[in-house]
GUKE-768391 format. One record per atom (N, C-alpha, C): residue in one letter; x, y, z. Coordinates in pm, whole numbers, padded with zeros to 5 digits, always signed. Atoms other than C-alpha are relative to their C-alpha. Example, Ala and Ser with C-alpha at 12.3 -4.5 7.8 and 13.67 -1.06 7.14 Angstrom:
<atoms>
a+00089-00119+00000 a+01230-00450+00780 a+00090+00120+00000 s-00082-00119-00006 s+01367-00106+00714 s-00077+00109+00073 
</atoms>
This chain:
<atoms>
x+00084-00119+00000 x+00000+00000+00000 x+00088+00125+00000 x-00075-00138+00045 x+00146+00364-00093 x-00100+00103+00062 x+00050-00152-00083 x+00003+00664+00131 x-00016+00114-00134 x-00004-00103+00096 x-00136+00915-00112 x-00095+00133+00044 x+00080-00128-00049 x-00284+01279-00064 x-00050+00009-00141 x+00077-00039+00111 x-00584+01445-00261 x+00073+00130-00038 x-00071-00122+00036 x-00432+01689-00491 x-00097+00094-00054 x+00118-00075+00037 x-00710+01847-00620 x-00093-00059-00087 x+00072+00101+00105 x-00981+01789-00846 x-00044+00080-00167 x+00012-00058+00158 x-01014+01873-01226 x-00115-00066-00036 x+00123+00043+00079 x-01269+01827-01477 x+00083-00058-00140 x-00042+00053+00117 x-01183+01574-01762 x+00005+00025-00129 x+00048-00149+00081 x-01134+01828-02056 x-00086-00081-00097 x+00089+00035+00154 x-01304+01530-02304 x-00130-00023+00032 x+00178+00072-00042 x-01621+01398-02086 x-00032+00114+00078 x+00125-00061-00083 x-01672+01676-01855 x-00010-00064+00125 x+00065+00050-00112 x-01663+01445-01564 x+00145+00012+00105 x-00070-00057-00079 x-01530+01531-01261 x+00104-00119+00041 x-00138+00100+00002 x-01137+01346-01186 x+00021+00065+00178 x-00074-00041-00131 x-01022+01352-00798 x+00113-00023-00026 x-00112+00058+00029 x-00662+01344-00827 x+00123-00025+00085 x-00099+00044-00094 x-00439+01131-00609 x+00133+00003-00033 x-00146-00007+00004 x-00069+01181-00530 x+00091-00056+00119 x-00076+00078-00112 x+00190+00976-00329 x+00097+00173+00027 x-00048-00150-00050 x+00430+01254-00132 x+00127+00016-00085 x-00124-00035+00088 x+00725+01246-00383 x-00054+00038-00149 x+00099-00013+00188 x+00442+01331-00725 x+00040-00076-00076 x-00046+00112+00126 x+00611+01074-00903 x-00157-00101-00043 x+00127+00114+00098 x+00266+00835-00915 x-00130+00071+00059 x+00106-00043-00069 x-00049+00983-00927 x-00084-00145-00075 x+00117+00059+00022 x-00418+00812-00977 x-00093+00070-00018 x+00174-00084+00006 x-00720+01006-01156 x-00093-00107+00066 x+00132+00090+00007 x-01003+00883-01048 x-00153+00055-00041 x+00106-00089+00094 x-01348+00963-01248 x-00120-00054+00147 x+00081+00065-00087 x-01611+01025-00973 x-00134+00136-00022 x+00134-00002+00015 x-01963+01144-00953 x+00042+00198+00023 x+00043-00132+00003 x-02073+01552-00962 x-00009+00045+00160 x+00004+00009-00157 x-02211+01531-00561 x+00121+00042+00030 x-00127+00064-00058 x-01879+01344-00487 x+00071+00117+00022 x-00137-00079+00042 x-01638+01606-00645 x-00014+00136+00093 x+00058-00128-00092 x-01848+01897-00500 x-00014-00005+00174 x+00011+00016-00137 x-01820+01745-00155 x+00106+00028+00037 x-00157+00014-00052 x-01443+01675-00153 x+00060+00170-00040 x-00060-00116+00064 x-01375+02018-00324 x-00048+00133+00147 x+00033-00079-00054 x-01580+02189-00076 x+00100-00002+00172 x-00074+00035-00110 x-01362+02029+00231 x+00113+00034-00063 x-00094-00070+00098 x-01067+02104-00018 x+00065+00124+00079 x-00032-00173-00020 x-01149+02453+00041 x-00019+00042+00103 x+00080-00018-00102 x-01295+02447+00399 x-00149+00081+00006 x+00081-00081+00073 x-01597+02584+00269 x-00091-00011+00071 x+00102+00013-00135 x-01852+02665+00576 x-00165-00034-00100 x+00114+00071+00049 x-02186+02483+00583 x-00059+00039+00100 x+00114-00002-00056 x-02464+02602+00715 x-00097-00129+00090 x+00027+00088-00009 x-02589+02260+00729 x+00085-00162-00017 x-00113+00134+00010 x-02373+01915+00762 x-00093-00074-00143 x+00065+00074+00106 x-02418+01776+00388 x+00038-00185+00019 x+00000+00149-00016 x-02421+01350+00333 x+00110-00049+00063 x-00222+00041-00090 x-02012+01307+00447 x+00008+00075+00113 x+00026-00102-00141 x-02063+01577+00731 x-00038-00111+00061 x+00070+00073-00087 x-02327+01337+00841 x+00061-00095+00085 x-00068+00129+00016 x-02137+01040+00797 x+00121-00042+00137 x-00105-00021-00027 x-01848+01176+00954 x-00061-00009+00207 x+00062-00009-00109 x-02074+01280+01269 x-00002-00163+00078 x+00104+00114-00015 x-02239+00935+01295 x+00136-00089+00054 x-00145+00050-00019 x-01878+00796+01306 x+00031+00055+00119 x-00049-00053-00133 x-01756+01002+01609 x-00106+00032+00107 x+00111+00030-00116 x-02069+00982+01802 x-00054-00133+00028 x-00002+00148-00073 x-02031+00622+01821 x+00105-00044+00046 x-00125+00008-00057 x-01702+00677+01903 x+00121-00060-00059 x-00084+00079+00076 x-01533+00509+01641 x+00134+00133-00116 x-00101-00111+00074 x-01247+00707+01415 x+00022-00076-00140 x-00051+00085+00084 x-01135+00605+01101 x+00129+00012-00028 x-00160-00023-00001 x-00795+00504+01081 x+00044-00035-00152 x-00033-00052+00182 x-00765+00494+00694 x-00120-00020-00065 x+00072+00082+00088 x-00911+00430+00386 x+00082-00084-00090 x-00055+00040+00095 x-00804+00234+00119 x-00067-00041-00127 x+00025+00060+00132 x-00814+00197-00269 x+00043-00092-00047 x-00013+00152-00031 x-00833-00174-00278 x+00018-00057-00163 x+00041+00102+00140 x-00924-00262-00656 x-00049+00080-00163 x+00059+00002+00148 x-00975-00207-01038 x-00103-00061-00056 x+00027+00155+00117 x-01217-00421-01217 x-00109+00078-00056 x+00151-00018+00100 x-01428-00350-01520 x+00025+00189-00019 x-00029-00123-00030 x-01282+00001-01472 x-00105+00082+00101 x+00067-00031-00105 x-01475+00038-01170 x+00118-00005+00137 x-00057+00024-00123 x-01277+00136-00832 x-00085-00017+00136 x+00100+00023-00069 x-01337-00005-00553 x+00068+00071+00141 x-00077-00049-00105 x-01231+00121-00160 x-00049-00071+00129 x+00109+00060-00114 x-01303+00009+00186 x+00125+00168+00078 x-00016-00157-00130 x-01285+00278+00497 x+00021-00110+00164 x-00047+00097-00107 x-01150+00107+00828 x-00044+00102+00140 x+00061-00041-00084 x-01337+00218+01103 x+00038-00074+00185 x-00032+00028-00118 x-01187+00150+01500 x-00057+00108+00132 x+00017-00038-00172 x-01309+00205+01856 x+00090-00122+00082 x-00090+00128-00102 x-01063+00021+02129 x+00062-00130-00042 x-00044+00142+00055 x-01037-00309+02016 x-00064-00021-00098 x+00041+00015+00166 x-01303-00304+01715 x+00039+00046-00074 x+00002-00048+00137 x-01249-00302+01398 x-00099-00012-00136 x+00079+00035+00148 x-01466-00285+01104 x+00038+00058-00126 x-00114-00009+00130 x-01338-00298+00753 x-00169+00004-00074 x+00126-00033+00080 x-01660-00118+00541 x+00015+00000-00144 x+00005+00002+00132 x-01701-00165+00160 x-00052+00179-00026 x+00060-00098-00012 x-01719+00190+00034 x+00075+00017-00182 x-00065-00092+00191 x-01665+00416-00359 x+00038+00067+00069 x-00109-00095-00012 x-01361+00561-00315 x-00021+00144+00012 x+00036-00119-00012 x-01495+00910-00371 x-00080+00028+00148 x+00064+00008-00152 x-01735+00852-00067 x+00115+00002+00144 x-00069+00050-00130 x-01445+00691+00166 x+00113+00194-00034 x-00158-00101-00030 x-01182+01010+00038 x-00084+00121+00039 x+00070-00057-00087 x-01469+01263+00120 x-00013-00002+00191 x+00047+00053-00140 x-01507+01098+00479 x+00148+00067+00042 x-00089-00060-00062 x-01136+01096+00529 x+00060+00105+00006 x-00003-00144-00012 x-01073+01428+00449 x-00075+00087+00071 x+00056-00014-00083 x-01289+01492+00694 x+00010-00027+00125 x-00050+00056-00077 x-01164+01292+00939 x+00137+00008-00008 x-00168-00024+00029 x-00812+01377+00856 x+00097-00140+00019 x-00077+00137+00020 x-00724+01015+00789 x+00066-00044-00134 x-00054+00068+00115 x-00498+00856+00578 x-00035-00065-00118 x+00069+00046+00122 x-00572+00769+00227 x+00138-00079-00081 x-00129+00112+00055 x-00353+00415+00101 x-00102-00018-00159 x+00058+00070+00147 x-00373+00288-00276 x+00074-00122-00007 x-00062+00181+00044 x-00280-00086-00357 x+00083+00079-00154 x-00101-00055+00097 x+00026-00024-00596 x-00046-00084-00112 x+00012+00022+00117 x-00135-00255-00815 x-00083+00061-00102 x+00180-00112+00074 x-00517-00010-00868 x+00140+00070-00065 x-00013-00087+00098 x-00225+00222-01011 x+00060-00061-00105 x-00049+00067+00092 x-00046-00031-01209 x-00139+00016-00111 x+00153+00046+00087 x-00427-00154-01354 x-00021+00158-00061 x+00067-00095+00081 x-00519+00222-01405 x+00062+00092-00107 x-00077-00060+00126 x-00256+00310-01649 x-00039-00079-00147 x-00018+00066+00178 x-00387+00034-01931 x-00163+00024-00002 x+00197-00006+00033 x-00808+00129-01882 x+00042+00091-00130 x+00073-00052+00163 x-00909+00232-02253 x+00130+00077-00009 x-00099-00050+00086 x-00561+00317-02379 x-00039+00021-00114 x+00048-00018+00157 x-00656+00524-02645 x+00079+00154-00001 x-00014-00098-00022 x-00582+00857-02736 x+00006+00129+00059 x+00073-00051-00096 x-00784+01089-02557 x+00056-00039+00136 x-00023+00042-00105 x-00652+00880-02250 x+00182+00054+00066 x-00114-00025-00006 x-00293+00917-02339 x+00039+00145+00044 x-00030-00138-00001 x-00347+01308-02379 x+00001+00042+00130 x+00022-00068-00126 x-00532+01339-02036 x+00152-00024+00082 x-00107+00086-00091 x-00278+01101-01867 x+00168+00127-00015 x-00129-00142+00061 x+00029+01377-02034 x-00049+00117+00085 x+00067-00129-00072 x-00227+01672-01887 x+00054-00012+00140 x-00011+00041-00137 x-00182+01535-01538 x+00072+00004+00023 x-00128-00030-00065 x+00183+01446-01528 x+00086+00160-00008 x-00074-00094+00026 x+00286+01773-01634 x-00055+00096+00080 x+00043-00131-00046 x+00024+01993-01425 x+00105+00036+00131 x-00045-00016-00103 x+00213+02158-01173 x-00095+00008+00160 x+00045+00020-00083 x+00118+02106-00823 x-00104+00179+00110 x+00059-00142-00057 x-00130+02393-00685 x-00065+00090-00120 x+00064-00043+00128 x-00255+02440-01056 x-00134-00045-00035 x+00148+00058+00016 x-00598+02265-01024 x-00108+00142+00002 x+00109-00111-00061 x-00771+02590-00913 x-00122-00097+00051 x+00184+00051-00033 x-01125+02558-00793 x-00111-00071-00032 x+00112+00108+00108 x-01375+02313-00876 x-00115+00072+00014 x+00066-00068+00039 x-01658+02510-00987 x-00144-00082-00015 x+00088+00073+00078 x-02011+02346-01049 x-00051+00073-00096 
</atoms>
């Protein structure tokens, strides 16, 4: 497993769909990951510390978690398949543990919230360098390694 931070989040210049984008602490390997509109607008808004009037779905989450007393001591991006990722969120009080099935966008919302650690299985980034090698893929994949770090700006809806 490889410790990675959220670096920001872009919009995929060919689909339009929103990319969270993971980075281990030396930028040498990142991981897009293509995740939902909500999602992006949740993590972007913790991103930015962006006051809430109201605790939105991961606020909740986050609550519900520390008023049962439990913390989460990571997450992790466990899996590729079908070009679907998958994650689990590891949830401890004292001696329990529970190991929760969760979409990655959900679990990196939470822990950014929880200011927990976010691991990737070195193989999800192996796997996510050959999904739909095509053009378009190659270009984004070039976009990414070259953006400089603190160049995402704002995610906007």
């Amino acid at each position: 497993m490889l410790q990675m931070k959220v670096s920001g989040i872009a919009l995929d210049p060919f689909t339009n769909t929103p990319i969270v984008i993971l980075k281990d602490s030396t930028n040498e390997k990142t991981l897009p990951i293509w995740i939902g509109f909500m999602e992006a607008s949740s993590i972007a808004m913790e991103l930015e510390k962006t006051p809430r009037i109201r605790p939105i779905t991961h606020d909740l989450v986050k609550n519900l978690i520390e008023k049962l007393g439990f913390l989460v001591s990571k997450i992790e991006v466990t899996d590729l398949r079908d070009d679907t990722f998958y994650a689990s969120m590891h949830l401890k009080r004292e001696a329990e543990e529970y190991i929760l099935d969760a979409r990655p966008s959900d679990a990196i919302a939470i822990a950014l919230r929880c200011d927990s650690p976010i691991f990737v299985n070195e193989e999800v980034i192996e796997k996510s360098k050959s999904i739909d090698i095509d053009e378009d893929k190659q270009k984004l994949n070039k976009l990414l390694d070259d953006l400089p770090e603190g160049d995402f700006g704002k995610y906007k809806m």
